[in-house]
LOKOL-457028 format. One record per residue: residue in three letters; x, z, y of N, C-alpha, C in turn. Coordinates in steps of 0.05 Angstrom, whole numbers, plus 5000, padded with zeros to 4 digits. Atoms other than C-alpha are relative to their C-alpha. Last residue first. Layout:
BEGIN
alaXZYXZYXZY
...
***
This chain:
BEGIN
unk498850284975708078894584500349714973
unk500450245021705079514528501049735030
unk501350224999706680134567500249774991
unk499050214997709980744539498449785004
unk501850165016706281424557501749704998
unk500850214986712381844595497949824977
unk499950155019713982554559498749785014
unk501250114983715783164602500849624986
unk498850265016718483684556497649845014
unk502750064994717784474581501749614996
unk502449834996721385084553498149765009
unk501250014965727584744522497450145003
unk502549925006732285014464497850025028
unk501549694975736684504491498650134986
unk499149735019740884084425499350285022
unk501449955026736883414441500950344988
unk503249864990739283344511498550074985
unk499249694987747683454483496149955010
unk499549815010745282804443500250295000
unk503349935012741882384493500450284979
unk500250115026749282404522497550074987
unk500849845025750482794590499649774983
unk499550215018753482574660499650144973
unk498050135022753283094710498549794977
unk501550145013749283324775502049864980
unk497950165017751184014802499149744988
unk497850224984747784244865501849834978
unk499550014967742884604820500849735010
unk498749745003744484464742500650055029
unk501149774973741083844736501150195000
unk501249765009743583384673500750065027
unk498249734976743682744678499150235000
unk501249814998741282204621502150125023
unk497749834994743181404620498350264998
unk499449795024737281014591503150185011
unk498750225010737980424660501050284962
unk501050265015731680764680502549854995
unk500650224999734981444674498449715007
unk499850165001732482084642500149835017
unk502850214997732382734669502249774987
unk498350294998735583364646497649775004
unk502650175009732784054675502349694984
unk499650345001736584684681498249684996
unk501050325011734185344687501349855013
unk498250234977737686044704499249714977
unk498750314999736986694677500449865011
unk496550074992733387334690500249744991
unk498949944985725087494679502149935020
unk500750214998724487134625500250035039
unk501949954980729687524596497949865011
unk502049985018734487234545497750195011
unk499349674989737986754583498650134980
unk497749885020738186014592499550295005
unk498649714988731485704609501450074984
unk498849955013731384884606500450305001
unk499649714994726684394629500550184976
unk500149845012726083634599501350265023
unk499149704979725683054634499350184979
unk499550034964723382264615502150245007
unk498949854989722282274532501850045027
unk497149964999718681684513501450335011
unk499249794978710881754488503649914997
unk497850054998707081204445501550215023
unk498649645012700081444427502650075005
unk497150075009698080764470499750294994
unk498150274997691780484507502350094981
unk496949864986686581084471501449655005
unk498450184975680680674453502250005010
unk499450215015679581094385501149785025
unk498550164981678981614431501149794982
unk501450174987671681834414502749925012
unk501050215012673982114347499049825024
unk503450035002677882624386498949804975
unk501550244983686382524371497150054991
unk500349864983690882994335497349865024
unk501349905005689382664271500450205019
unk502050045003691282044297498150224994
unk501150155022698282194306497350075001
unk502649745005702382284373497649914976
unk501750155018708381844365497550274994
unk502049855024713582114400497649865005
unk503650104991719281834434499250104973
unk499650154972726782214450497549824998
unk499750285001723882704392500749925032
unk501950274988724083434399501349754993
unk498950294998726584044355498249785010
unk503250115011724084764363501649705009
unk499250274990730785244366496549844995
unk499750195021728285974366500149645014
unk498450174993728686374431501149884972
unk499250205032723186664438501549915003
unk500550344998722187104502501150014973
unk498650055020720287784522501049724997
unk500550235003716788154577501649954974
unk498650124981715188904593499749684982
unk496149955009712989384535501249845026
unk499249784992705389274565502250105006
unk502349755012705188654554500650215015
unk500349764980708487934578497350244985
unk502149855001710587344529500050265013
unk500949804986714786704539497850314991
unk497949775009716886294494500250165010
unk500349765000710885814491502150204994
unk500049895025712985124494499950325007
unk498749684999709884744548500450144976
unk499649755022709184064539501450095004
unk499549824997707083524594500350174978
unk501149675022704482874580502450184996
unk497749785011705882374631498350244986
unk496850195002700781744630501950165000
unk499249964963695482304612502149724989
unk497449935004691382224541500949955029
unk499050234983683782204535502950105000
unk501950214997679982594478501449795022
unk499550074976685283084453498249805000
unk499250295010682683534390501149835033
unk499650124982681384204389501849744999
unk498250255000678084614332500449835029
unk499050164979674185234326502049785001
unk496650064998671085704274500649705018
unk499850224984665786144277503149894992
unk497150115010662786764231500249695017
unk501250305023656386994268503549934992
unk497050175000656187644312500449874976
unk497949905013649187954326502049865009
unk499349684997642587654342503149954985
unk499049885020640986934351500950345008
unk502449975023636286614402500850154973
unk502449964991642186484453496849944977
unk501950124973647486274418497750185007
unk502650255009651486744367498449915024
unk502749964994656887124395499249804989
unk501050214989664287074355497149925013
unk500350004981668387594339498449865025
unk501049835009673587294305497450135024
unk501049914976673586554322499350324985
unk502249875007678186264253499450215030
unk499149755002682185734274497350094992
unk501949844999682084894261500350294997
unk500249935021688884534277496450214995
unk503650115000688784184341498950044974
unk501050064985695584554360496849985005
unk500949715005697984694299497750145022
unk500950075017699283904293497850344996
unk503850064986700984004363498949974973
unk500649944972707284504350496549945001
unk501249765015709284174285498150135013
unk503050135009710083504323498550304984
unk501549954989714783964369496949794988
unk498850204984719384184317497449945005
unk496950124999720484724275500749795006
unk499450244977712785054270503849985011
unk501050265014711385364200500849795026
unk499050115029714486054214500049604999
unk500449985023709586124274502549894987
unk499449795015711886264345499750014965
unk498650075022710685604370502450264985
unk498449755016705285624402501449914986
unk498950085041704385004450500950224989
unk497949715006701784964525499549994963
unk500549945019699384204545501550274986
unk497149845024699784214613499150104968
unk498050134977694583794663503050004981
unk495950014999689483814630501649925008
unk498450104983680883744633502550164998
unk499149714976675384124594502449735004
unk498350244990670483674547500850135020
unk499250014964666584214505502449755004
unk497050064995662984204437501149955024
unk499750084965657384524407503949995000
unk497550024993656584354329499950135031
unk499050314997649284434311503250155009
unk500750164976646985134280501449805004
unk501650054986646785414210498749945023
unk502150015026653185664194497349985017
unk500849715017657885674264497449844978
unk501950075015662585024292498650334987
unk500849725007665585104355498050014974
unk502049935016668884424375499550174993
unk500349715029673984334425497449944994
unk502749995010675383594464500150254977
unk499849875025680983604508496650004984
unk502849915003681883124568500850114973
unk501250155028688082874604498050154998
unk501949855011691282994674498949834972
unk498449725007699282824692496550014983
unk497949915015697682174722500750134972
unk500050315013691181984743502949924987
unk501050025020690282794749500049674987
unk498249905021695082684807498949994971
unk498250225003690882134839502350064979
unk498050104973685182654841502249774992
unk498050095003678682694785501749995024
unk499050274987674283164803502449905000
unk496249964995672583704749499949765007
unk500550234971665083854729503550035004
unk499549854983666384084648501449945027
unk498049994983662783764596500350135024
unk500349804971658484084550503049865013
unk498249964976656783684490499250025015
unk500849974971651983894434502150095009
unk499049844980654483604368498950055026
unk500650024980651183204314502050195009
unk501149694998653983004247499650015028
unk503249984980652882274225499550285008
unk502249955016658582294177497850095008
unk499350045029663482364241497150084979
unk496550115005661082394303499449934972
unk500249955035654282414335503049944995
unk499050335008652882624406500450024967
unk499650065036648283084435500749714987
unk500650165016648683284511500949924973
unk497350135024648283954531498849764996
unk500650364985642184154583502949894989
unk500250055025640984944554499949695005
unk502350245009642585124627501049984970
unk503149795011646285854648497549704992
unk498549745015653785544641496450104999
unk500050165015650584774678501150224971
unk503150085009648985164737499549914972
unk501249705004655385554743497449884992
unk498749835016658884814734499450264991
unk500650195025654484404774500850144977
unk501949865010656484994832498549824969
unk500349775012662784764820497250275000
unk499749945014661784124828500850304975
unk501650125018659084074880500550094975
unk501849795007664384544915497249884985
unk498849615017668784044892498850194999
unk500650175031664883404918501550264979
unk502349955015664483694983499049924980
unk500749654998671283794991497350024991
unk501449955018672282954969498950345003
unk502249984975674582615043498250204969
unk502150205005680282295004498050055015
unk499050224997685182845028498349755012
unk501049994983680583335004500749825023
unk503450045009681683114938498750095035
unk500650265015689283044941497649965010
unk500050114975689183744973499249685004
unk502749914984685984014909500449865033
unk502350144996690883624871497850065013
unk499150394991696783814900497549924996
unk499449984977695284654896499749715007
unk502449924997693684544827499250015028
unk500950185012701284214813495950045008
unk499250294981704384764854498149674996
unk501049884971701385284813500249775029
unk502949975004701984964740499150115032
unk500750335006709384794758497150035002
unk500550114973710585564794498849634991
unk501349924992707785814723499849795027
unk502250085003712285364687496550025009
unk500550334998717985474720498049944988
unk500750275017716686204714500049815016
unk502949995013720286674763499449874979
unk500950295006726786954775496849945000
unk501050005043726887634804500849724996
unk500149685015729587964883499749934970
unk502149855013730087294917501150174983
unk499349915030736087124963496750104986
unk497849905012733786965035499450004977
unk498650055020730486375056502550194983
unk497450084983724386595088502849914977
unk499450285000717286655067503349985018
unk500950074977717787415046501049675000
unk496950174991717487454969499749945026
unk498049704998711188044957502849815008
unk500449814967706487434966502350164999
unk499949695004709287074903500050065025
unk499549935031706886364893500450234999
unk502250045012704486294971500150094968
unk501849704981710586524993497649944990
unk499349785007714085954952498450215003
unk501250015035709385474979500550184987
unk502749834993711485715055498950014962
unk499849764988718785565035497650164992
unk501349935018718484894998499150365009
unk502650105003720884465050498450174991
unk501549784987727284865043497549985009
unk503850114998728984464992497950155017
unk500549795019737684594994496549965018
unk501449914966741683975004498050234988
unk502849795014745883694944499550075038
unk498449745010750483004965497250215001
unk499849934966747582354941502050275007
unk500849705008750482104873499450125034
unk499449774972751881424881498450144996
unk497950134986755180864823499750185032
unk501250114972751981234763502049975026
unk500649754982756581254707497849865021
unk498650034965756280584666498150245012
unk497949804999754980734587500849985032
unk500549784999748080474591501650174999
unk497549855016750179774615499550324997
unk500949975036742979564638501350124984
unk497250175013744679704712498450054974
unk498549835020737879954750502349754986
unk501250075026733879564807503350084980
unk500050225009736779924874499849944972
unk498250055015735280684882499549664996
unk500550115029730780934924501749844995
unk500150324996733781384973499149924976
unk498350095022732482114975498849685005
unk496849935006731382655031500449784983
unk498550224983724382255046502750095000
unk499450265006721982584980501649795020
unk496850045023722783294998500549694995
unk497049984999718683175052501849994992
unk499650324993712282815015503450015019
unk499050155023712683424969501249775022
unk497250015004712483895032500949844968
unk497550024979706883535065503150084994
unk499050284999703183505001501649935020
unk498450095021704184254998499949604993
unk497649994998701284395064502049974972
unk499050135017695283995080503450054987
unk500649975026691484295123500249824973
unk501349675001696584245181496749894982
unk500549805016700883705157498750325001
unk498849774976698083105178500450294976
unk501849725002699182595118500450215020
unk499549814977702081855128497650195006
unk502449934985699981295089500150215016
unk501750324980706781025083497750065011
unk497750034978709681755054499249805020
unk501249754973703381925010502049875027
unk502449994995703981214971499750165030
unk500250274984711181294961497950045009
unk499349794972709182084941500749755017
unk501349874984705281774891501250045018
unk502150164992709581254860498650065028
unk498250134981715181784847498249805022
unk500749784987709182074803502250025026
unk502449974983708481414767499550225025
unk499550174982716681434761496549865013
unk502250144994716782124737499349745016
unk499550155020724382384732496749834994
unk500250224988721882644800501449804979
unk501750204987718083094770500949855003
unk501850105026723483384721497849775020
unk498250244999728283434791498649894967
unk500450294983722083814822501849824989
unk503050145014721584394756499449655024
unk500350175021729184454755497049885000
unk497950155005730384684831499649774971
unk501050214978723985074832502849744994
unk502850125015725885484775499249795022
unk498950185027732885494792498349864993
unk500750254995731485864857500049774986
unk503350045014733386514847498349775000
unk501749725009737886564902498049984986
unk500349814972740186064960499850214987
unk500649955015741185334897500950285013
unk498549745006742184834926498650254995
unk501449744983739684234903500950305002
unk501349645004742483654871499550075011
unk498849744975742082954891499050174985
unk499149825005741082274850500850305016
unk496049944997739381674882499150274996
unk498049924973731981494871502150104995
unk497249774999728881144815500250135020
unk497849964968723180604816501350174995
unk498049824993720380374745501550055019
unk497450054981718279724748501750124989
unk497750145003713379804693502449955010
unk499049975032710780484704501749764990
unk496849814998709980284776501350144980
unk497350214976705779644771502550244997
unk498850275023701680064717501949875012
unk499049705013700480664780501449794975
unk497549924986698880044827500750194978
unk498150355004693379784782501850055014
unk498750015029690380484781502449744992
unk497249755004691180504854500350024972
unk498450094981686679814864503250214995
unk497850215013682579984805501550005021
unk499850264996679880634855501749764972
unk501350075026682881194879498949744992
unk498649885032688681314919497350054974
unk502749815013687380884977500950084970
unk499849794980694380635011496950194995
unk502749895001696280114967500250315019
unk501849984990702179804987497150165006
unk499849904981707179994950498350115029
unk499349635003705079884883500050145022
unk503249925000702879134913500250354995
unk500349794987710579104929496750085005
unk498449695003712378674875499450195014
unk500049865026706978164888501650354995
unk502149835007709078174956498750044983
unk499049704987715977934936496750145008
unk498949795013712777384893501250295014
unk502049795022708577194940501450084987
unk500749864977715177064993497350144976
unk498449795008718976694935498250265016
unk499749815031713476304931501850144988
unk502549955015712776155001499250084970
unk501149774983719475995007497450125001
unk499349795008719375554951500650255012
unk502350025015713775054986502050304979
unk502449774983717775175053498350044975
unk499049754984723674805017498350285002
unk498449875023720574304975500750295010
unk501849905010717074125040499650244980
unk500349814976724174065078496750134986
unk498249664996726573645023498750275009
unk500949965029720473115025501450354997
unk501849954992721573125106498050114973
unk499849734988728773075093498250094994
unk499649705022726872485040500550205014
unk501649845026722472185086500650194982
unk501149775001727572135133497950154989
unk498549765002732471795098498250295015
unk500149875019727471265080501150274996
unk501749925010726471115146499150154977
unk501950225025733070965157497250174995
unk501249975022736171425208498149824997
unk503749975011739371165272500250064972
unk502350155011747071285280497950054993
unk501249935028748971675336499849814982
unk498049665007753371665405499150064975
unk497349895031751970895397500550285001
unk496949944998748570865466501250034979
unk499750224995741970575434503249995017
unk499650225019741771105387500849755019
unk497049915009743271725438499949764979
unk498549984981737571435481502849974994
unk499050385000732471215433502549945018
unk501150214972732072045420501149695002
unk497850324981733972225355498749905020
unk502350164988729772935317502949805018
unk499850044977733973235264498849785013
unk500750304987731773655210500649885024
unk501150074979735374305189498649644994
unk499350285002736974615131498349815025
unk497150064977737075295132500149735006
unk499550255007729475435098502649895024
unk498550244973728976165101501049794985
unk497850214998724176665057501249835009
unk499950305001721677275064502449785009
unk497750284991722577895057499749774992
unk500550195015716478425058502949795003
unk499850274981717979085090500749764984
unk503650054984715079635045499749765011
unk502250145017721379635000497350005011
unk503749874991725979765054498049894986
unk501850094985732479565027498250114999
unk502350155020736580044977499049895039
unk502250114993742380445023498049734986
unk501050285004747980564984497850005002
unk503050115006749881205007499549754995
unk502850104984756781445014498349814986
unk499850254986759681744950498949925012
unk500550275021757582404932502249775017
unk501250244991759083094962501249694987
unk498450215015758083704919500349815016
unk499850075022754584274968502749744993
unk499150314996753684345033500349854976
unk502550184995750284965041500749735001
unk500449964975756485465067497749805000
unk500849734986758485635001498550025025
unk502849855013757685004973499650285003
unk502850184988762684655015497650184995
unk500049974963768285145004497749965006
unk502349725002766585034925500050125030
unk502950024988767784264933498950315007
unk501849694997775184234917497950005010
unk499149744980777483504909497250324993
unk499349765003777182934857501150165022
unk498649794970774882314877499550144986
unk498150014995771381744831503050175013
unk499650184992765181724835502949925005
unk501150244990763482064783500649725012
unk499350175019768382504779499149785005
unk498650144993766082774848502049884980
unk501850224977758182934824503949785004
unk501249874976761883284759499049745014
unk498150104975762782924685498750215033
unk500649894971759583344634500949835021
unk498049744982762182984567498449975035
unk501349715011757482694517501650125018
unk502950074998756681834542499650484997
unk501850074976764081864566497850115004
unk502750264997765982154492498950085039
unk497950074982771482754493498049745011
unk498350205003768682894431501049835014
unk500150065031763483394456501549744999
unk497750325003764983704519498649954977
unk497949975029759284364520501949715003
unk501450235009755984384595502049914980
unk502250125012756985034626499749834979
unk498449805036763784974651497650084985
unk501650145028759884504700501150144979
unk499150115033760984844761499349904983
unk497950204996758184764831502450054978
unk500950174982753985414840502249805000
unk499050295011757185884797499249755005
unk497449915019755286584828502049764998
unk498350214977749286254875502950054991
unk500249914983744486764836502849945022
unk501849984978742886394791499050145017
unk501450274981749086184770496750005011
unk499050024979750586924757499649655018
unk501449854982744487064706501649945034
unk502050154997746786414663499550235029
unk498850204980754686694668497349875006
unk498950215017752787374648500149725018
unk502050195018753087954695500849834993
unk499350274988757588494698497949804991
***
């Protein structure tokens, strides 16, 4: 018989929460369902057999944040012909009286107008329609502060599908990466060569954006859409595992959520880039890159205690996603008797061992991270003979506005697969410390990280199971994902996941 993680993902338990531990009966720690929520209690599992899922409370349609609103002056002025005064049907206005209308009426049109910039202010984020550029960086900051949302909806959940299911409702806990697909949606993408920005920018027009957030952090959310199942994502799928035909029946395995994240995510930015008009700036760069592997053409910088290094950076076009999600790593290779060489490689996912003894929570993780190893094994440059004792270090040189960590619990050999399943403890913000950090990012804007989304595999296969994701909020509330299910959780129950992937927002200075 299978277990209850293996059966919800395979459409078993679709639309329960017996799952999700009660703890002290507490609002902020107990599961609530989609029709708690709002209020209504009836049978849903009918629904969700046939693709219909949980259903919410109708929609509370958000205004059209593209379309500017401006502002109205009600107050009329009135014009007096000598006609209706000299018949008495009126009395004449005093001169003075109409100055002041005329004063009024200025007053008027002069705060209309500045209610009117201010509303396009606010929707400069929206506007932009070139994705590189200050213009889009300065929209990406506009949308970190806001913070946009969208109304809540699960996903159903056909077969195997968990991993997809949890790794988009982590994204869209991203409110720069919410940004984007705004952006894509207005500027309007054909979708024949362009097929995974087409099915991001789809999934997104399923969901409403959410009116400016309640502050009260114990207040349920007030509309929960109802679940719908992402079929957008079809051909992508098929693309991730050929052997899965592109259609929607049942899949045969689970997969990695972190794999399809890294696949999907690689996939975006290359379209991104061609998008822009950049293709021939890619294959540029990648011949730059084979050229720049057989050249002795490093440049030499100085760090610490005046020591030299020959850097090698590595050609990689920036896209709108990488203005997000991508950061920079700086390794060092130090061997006896030659200069430092050091590389600058590009990130999207920061992956994290955390198999050792010594690592029990996720500062442990990166501390071990950018820790110096020993290179067994190690060629000597060009002019040296043999194999030279080496040892290596990695440090982060630029930081993403979402920083991504993958925790390593995964492992595939010969024997078949495995997983870890030790607890590894996270912070709701982290404080990335200085000695994880290059020497050339002394500029860094902020080390400051909040905790947005977290991904969740239950099982002990990597193979089997059944992910969850929880997202954060902008009014701090948390929800937990579980397909079609969307419940009400307590920062607390999100701290006690042993999670696989932790999606950390950079905090902005305002």
């Amino acid at each position: 018989m299978a277990s209850n993680d293996e059966a919800s993902c395979n459409g078993g338990t679709i639309g329960s929460s017996e799952n999700v531990p009660k703890e002290n009966g507490s609002l902020c720690d107990k599961a609530i369902s989609v029709n708690e929520i709002n209020g209504n209690v009836f049978d849903s599992s009918s629904e969700l057999e046939h693709g219909v899922g949980l259903v919410g409370s109708p929609s509370l349609h958000a205004a059209d944040p593209c379309s500017p609103q401006f502002g109205t002056d009600n107050r009329k002025v009135e014009f007096v012909d000598e006609s209706s005064v000299s018949s008495g049907k009126i009395a004449s206005k005093t001169w003075a009286s109409l100055l002041d209308q005329e004063a009024s009426k200025k007053i008027s049109l002069k705060e209309s107008n500045e209610a009117n910039r201010l509303t396009q202010k606010e929707q400069t984020a929206v506007l932009v329609t070139d994705l590189s550029g200050n213009s889009w960086l300065s929209s990406l900051k506009h949308a970190e502060v806001t913070g946009k949302r969208l109304q809540p909806r699960g996903l159903v959940n056909k077969g195997n599908l968990c991993f997809l299911n949890a790794t988009l409702q982590a994204l869209l806990s991203c409110s720069s990466f919410i940004h984007l697909l705004h952006v894509l949606q207005e500027r309007g993408v054909p979708k024949t060569g362009f097929p995974t920005i087409s099915a991001y920018v789809d999934f997104f027009k399923e969901f409403e954006l959410q009116p400016k957030a309640e502050k009260q952090a114990d207040k349920p959310p007030s509309d929960v859409g109802r679940p719908f199942v992402p079929s957008m994502f079809d051909d992508i799928l098929h693309q991730f595992n050929p052997q899965q035909p592109a259609t929607r029946a049942p899949r045969s395995r689970q997969e990695d959520a972190q794999e399809f994240l890294i696949f999907a995510m690689d996939r975006l930015h290359d379209e991104l880039l061609r998008l822009d008009g950049n293709e021939e700036n890619i294959a540029d760069a990648k011949n730059i890159a084979v050229q720049a592997a057989n050249e002795d053409d490093d440049w030499e910088t100085v760090g610490p205690k005046n020591r030299t290094a020959l850097v090698r950076t590595h050609a990689f076009c920036k896209s709108a996603l990488s203005d997000i999600f991508g950061g920079d790593l700086y390794s060092v290779i130090k061997t006896r008797g030659s200069k430092a060489s050091a590389t600058v490689q590009p990130f999207l996912v920061l992956h994290l061992d955390i198999m050792s003894d010594a690592v029990d929570t996720v500062e442990d993780a990166l501390r071990l991270f950018a820790a110096p190893e020993t290179l067994d094994g190690y060629k000597a440059p060009v002019g040296k003979a043999g194999v030279v004792s080496a040892s290596k270090s990695v440090k982060i040189q630029s930081l993403p506005r979402i920083l991504i960590l993958h925790m390593k619990r995964f492992s595939y050999g010969a024997q078949g697969s495995s997983k870890l399943h030790k607890m590894v403890h996270f912070p709701l913000n982290l404080t990335l410390g200085r000695d994880l950090l290059a020497t050339q990012s002394s500029g860094i804007e902020s080390r400051n990280y909040e905790l947005v989304a977290t991904v969740t595999h239950h099982g002990k296969d990597p193979s089997r199971g059944h992910y969850t994701a929880h997202s954060k909020q902008s009014n701090g509330q948390w929800l937990r994902y579980d397909d079609a299910v969307v419940s009400l959780v307590g920062a607390t129950r999100v701290l006690q996941d042993p999670v696989y992937l932790l999606f950390y927002k950079r905090t902005v200075h305002t």
